[in-house]
C-alpha positions as CSV (number, residue, x, y, z in Angstrom):
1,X,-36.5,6.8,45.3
2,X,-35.2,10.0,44.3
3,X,-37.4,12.9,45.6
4,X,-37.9,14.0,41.7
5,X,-39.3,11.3,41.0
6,X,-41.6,11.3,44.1
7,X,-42.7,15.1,43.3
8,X,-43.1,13.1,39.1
9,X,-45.1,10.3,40.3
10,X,-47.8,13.1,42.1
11,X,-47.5,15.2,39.1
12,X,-47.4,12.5,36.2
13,X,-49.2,9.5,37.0
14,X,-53.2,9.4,36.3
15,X,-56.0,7.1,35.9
16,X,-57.7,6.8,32.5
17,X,-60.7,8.4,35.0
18,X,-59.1,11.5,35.2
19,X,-59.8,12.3,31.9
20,X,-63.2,11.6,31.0
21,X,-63.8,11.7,27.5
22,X,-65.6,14.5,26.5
23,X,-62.6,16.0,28.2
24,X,-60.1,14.8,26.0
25,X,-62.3,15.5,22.8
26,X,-62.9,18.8,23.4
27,X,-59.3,19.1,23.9
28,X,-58.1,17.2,20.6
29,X,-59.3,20.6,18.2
30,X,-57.2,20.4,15.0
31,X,-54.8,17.4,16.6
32,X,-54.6,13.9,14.7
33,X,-54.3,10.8,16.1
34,X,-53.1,7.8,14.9
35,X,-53.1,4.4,16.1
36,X,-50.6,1.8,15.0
37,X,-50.5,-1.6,15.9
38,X,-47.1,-4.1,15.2
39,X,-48.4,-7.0,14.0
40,X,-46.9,-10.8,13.4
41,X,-48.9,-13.6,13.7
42,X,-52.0,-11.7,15.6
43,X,-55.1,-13.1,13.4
44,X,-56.5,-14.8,16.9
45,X,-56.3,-11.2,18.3
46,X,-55.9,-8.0,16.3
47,X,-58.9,-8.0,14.5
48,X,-60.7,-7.7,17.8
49,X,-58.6,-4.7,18.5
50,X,-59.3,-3.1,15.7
51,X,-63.4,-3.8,15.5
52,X,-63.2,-1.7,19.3
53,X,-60.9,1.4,18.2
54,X,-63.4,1.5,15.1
55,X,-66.7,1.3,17.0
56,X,-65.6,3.2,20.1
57,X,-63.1,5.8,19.1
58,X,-63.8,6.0,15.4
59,X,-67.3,7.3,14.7
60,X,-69.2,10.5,14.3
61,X,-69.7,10.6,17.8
62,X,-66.4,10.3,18.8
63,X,-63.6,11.0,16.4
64,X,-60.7,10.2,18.4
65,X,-59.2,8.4,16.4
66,X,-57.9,9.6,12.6
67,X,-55.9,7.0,11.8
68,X,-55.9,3.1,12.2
69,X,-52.9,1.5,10.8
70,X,-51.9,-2.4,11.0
71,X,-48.0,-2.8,10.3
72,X,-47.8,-6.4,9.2
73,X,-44.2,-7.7,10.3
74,X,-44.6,-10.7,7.4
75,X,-47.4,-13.2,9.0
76,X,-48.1,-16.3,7.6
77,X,-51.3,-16.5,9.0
78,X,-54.2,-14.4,7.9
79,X,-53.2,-11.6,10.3
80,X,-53.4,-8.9,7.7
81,X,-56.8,-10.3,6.0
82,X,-58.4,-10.3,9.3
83,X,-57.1,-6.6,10.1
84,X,-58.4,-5.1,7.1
85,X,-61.8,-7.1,7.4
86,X,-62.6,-5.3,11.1
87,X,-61.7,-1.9,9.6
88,X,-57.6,-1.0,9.7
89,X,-55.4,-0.1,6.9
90,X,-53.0,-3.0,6.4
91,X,-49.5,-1.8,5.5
92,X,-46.7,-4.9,5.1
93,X,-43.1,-4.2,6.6
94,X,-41.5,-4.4,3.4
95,X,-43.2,-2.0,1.3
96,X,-42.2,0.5,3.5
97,X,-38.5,2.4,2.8
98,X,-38.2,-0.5,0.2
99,X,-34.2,1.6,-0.3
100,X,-33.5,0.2,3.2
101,X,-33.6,-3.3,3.2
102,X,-35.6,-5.0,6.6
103,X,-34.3,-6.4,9.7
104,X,-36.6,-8.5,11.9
105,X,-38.2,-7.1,15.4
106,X,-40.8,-5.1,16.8
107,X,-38.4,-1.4,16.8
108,X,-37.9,-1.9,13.2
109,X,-41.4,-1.9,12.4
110,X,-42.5,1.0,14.8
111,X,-39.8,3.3,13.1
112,X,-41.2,2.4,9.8
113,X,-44.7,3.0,10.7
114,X,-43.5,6.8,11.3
115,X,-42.9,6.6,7.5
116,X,-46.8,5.7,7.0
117,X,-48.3,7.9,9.5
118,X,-49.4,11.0,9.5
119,X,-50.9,11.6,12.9
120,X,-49.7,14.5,15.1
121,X,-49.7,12.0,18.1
122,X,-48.7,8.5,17.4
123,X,-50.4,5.7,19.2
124,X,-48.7,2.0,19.5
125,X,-50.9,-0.5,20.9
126,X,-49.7,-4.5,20.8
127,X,-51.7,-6.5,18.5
128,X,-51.9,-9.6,21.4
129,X,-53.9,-8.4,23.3
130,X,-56.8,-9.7,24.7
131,X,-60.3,-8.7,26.3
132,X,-58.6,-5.6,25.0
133,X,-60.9,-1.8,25.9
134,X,-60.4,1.6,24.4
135,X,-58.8,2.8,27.8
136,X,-56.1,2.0,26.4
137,X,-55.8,4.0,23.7
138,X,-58.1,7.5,25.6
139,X,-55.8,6.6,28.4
140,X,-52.2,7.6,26.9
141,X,-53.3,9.7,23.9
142,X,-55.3,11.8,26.8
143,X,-52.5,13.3,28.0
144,X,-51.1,14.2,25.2
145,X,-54.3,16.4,23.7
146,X,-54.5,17.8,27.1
147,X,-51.4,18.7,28.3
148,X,-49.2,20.7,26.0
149,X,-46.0,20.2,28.0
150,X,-46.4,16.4,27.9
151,X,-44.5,14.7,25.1
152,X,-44.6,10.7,26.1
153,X,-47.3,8.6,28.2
154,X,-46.8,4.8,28.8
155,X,-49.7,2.5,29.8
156,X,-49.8,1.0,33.0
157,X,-51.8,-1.8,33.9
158,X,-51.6,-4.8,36.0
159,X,-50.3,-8.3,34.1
160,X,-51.4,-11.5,35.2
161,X,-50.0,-14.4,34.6
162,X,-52.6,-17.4,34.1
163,X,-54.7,-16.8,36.7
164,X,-52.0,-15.6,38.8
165,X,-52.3,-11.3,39.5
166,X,-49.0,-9.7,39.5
167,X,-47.0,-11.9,38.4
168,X,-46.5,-10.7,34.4
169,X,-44.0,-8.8,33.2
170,X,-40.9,-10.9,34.4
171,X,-38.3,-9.7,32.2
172,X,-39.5,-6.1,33.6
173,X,-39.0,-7.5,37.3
174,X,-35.5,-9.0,36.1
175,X,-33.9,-6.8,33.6
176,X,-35.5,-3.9,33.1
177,X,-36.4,-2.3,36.5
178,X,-32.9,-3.0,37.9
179,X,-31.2,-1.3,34.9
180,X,-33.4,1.8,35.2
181,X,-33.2,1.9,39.1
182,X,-29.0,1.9,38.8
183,X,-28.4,3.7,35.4
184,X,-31.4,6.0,35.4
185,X,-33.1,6.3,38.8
186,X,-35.0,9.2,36.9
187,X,-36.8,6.7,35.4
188,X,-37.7,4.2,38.1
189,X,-41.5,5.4,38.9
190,X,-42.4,4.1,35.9
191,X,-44.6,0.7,36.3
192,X,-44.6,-1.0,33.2
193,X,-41.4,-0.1,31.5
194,X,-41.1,-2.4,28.6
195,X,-44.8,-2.3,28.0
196,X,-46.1,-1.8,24.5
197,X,-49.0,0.8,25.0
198,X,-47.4,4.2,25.0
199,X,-48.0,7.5,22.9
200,X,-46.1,10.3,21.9
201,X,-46.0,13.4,19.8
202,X,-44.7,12.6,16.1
203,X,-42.4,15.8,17.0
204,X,-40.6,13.8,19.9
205,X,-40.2,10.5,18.1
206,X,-39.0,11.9,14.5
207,X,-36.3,13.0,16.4
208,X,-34.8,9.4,18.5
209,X,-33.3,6.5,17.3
210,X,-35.1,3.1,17.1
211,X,-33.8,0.4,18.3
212,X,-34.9,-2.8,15.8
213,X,-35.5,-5.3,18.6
214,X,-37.0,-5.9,21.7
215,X,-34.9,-3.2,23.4
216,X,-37.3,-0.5,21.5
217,X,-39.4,0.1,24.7
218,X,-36.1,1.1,26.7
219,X,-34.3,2.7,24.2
220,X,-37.6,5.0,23.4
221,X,-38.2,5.8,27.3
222,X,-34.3,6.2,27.8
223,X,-33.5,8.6,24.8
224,X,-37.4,10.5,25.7
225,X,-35.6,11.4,28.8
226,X,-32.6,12.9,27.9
227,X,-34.0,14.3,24.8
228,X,-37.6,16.3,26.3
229,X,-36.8,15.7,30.2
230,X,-38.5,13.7,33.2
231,X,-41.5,15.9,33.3
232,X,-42.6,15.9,29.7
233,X,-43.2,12.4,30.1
234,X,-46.3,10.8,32.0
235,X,-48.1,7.3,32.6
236,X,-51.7,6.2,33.0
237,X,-53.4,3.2,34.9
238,X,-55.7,1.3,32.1
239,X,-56.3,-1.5,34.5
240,X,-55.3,-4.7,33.3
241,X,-53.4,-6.0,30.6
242,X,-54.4,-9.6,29.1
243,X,-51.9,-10.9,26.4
244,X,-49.9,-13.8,25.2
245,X,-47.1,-15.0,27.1
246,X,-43.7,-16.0,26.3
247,X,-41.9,-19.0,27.1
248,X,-38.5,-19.1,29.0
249,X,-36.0,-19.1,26.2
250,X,-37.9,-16.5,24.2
251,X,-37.7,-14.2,27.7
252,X,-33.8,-15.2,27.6
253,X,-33.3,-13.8,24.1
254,X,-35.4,-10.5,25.0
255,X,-33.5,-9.7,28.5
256,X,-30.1,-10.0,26.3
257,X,-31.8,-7.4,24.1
258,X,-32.8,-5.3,26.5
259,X,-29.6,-5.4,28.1
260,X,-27.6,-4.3,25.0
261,X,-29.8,-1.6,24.4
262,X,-29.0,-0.1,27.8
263,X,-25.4,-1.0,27.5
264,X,-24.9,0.8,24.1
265,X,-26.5,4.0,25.7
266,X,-24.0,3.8,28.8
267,X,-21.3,4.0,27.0
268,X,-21.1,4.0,23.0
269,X,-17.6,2.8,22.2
270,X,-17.5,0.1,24.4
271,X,-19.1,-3.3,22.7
272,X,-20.0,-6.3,24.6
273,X,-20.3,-9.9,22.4
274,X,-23.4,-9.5,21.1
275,X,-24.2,-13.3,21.5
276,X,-26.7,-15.2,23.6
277,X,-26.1,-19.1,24.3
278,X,-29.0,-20.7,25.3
279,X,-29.7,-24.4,26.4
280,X,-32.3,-27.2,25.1
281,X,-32.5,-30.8,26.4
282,X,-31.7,-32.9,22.9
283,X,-31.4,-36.8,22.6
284,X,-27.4,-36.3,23.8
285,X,-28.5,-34.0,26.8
286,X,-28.6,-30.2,27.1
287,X,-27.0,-28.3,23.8
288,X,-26.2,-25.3,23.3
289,X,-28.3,-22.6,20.7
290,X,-26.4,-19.5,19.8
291,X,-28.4,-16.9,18.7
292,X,-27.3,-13.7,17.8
293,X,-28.6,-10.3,20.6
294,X,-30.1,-7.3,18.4
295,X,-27.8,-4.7,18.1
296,X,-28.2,-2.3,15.3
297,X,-30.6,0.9,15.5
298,X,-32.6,2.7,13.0
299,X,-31.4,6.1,12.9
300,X,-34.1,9.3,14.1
301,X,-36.8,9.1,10.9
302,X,-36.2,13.2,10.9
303,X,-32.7,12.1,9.3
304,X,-33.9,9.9,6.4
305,X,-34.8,11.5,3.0
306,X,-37.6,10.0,2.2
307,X,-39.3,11.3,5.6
308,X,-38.0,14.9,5.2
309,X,-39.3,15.1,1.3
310,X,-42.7,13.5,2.5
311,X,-42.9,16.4,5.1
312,X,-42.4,19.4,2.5
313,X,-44.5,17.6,0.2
């Protein structure tokens, strides 16, 4: 490990103890928060998310939390009835930027959230989560109130798998820590890479690009480096991080994602097949599904008009 990143991981890596809460509070002054959770098929989960942001970080007592938004990515299920119910303002995908039509993936909705936000610091937070606690959120917005030369702070947490410990996070493990360790050892002390708990100041993520896909988590913490620098950004232990997991095939079509995303930023001319053949056992034996690897990118929401007249306004 590069001795930066040594001196980073003293400097930049807390527990969600470190900063108790009246701590963080007293630091938050005139800042706004908001809290934004991606959300497709999540009505088993998210309204449980949202009932604890409300009655924890949401009140009188504690007014943490200024904004509680539910991006709904076009559920079928009763995702965005059960959202509003426990307390969040539901926004669908689609109404948002309606001049830009909608791809499908997580990055496309996170950008568009910018569009509907209007919180100082932004907070994403999956909407799978389970036995889910308002660590998460005090943990990485935290930094942010208290610290005015951070700019980014991912969750870490420990992800078991069944009732394994440790053993979540495999496209991390496979993909993700190996491209960050060879093509940005800057960025290796981070645990959970791809994970989907991070915050940020609205001023830092206005100005990157998006990602549509599943590559959104590297693409963010790749293009937060080079834009603010390895010591505006941070990370903080929340403990342990209980969510759905994916099967094999889905993981395929997420590493090849992942992948691109850090391809395009290695070198921008140079374009790989953006193609992923998979394999399923049918009635004639294994055959082959094609699916296509996300490649396109929102552009930084500073650039679009829309944005820039809602910011004068």
């Amino acid at each position: 490990m590069l001795e930066e990143v040594e001196r980073w991981l003293d400097r930049r890596s807390w527990s969600v103890t470190d900063r108790p809460l009246e701590r963080i509070l007293a630091a938050k002054r005139n800042t706004k928060v908001s809290v934004v959770l991606p959300a497709l098929n999540e009505e088993a989960t998210v309204g449980d998310i949202v009932a604890v942001i409300r009655r924890e970080l949401m009140t009188e007592a504690v007014p943490l939390v200024d904004e509680l938004v539910v991006i709904d990515s076009g559920s079928t299920d009763r995702t965005a009835e059960v959202a509003a119910a426990a307390g969040a303002r539901v926004v669908a995908r689609d109404a948002i930027l309606p001049r830009i039509p909608t791809l499908p993936g997580k990055g496309e909705v996170l950008w568009r959230s910018l569009m509907v936000t209007s919180g100082d610091v932004v907070c994403f937070v999956d909407a799978d989560l389970r036995d889910f606690s308002a660590d998460f959120v005090t943990g990485i917005v935290g930094p942010l109130l208290t610290d005015p030369d951070v700019d980014f702070v991912k969750a870490m947490y420990d992800r078991p798998f069944g009732d394994t410990p440790g053993q979540g996070g495999r496209v991390t493990e496979l993909v993700a820590r190996p491209l960050l360790n060879l093509h940005w050892p800057q960025l290796a002390g981070f645990v959970q890479p791809l994970g989907g708990e991070y915050a940020a100041r609205r001023s830092l993520l206005e100005r990157l690009p998006f990602p549509v896909g599943y590559g959104v988590e590297l693409g963010l913490l790749v293009d937060a480096l080079h834009t603010v620098g390895l010591d505006a950004l941070a990370q903080v232990d929340v403990g342990v991080r209980k969510h759905r997991h994916q099967d094999g095939q889905a993981l395929g079509r997420m590493a090849a994602a992942i992948y691109r995303t850090a391809q395009l930023r290695l070198s921008r001319g140079h374009l790989v097949r953006p193609w992923l053949t998979q394999f399923e056992r049918g009635e004639k034996g294994f055959e082959p599904r094609t699916y296509a690897v996300d490649t396109e990118e929102r552009p930084p929401m500073a650039e679009i008009t829309e944005y820039a007249h809602r910011r004068v306004a």
